[in-house]
DRENTOR-961420 format. One record per residue (C-alpha): z, y, x; residue in three letters. Coordinates in steps of 0.2 Angstrom, whole numbers, plus 5000, padded with zeros to 4 digits. Last residue first. Layout:
<pts>
(pt (Z,Y,X),"ala");
...
</pts>
This chain:
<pts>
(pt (5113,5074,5000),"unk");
(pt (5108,5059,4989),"unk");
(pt (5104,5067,4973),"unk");
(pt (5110,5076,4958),"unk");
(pt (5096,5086,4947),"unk");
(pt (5091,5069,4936),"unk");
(pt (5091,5081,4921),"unk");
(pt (5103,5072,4912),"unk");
(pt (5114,5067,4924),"unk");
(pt (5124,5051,4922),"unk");
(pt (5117,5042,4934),"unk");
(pt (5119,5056,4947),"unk");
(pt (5137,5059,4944),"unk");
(pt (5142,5039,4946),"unk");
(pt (5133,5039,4963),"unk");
(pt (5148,5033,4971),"unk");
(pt (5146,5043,4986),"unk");
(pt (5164,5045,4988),"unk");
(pt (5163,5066,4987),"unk");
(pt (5179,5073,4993),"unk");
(pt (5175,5080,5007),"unk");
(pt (5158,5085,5003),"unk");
(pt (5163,5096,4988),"unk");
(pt (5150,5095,4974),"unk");
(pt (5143,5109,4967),"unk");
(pt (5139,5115,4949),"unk");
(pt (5125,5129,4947),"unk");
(pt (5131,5144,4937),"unk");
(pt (5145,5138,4941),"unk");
(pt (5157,5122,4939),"unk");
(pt (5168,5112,4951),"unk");
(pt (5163,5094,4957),"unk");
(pt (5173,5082,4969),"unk");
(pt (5186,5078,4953),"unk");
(pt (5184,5060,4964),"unk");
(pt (5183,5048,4946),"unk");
(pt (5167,5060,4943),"unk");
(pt (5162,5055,4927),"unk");
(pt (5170,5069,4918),"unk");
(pt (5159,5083,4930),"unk");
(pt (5144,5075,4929),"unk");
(pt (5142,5079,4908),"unk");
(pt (5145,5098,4910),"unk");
(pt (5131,5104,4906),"unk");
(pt (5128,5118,4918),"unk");
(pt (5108,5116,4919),"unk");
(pt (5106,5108,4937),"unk");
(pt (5087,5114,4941),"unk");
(pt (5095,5119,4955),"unk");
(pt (5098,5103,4965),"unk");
(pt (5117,5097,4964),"unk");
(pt (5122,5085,4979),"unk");
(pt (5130,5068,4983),"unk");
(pt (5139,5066,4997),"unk");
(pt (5132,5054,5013),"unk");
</pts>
C-alpha cells in the first residue's frame, strides 16, 4: 500500500530528496503518486512532522 501525505504536511521539502522512487511532487500540500510509490517508508522516517503514513 503507497504511502500518503496528511495535511499537517508543511511543505518542507525534506521527503522529496529521500524518495529513491521521485513518487512525490510538491504543493501546498506534497502528494505521493500511488503508482510509483515502492512503500519503502524512507519518506515517512524522514518527515519532520510525522504527516506521511501508510495509505
Amino acid at each position: 500500500m503507497a504511502y500518503v501525505i496528511k495535511d499537517t504536511c508543511i511543505a518542507c521539502g525534506t521527503c522529496i530528496g529521500e524518495c529513491p522512487q521521485e513518487a512525490i511532487s510538491e504543493g501546498d500540500i506534497y502528494k505521493i503518486d500511488p503508482d510509483k510509490c515502492v512503500d519503502c517508508g524512507t519518506c515517512a522516517a524522514a518527515c519532520p512532522t510525522e504527516s506521511i503514513v501508510e495509505g
